[in-house]
N, C-alpha and C positions, 0 to 999 in steps of 0.2 A: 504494500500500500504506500511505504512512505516512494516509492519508484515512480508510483503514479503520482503522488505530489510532489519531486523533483520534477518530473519532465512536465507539470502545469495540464495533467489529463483534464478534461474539459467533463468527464464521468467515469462512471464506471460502470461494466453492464455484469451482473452475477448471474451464468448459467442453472440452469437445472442436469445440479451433479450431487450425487452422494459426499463427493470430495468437502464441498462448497456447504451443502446442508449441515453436516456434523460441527463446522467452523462456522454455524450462523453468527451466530455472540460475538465471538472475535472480529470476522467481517466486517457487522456492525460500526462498531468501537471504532475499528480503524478507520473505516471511512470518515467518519464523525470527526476522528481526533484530527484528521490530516484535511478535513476537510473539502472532501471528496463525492460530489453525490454521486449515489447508487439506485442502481433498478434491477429490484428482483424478480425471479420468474414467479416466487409465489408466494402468497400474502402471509405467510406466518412470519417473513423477515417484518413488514413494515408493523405486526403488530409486537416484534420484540423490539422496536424502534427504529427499523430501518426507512431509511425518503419514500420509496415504494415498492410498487410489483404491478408486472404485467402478466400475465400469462392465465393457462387454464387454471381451473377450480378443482386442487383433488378433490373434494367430497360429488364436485360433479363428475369428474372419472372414474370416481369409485361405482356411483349410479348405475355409469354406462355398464360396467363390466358387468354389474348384476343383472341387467335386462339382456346383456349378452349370453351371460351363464342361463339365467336361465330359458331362456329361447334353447338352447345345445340341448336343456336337458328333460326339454319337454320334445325333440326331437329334430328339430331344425338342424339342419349341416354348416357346422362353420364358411362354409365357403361360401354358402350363399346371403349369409347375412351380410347387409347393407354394411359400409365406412362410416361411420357419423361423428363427420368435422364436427369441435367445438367453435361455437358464433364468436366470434369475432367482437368487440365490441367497442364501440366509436369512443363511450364516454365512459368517464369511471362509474363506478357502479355503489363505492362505497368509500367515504373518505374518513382515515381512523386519526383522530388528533391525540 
């Protein structure tokens, strides 16, 4: 982090990694400390305090996989079950102060 505040990084963008998750806190901290904003893939950084989050909604992923599950196991073939992109979404949806 302090790298990114040497060379005057204009952000920073935190992937969706297990690497990155287990080092939320830390993350955190550091961007804060060095003053650095951050944008995360998913909202539990900005409600441990990080600036924000873009991305999908695990508890909506999690949804999905269930309507998938059970479609398989009422008989349905994997293969032919539908893709279903997550919506996209123009504006925030929820702002946590």
């Amino acid at each position: 982090m302090s790298n990114a505040a040497e060379h005057q990084a204009g952000a920073l963008l935190v992937g969706a990694d297990p690497f990155f998750n287990v080092r939320r806190d830390r993350l955190i901290a550091l961007a804060a400390r060095h003053g650095v904003p951050a944008i995360y893939q998913f909202r539990d950084y900005p409600l441990a305090g990080g600036l924000m989050s873009y991305g999908a909604s695990i508890s909506d992923l999690y949804q999905h996989v269930g309507v998938y599950v059970g479609r398989i196991l009422k008989g349905d073939k994997p293969a032919d079950l539908p893709v279903m992109p997550p919506t996209l979404l123009v504006a925030a949806d929820e702002v946590i102060e």
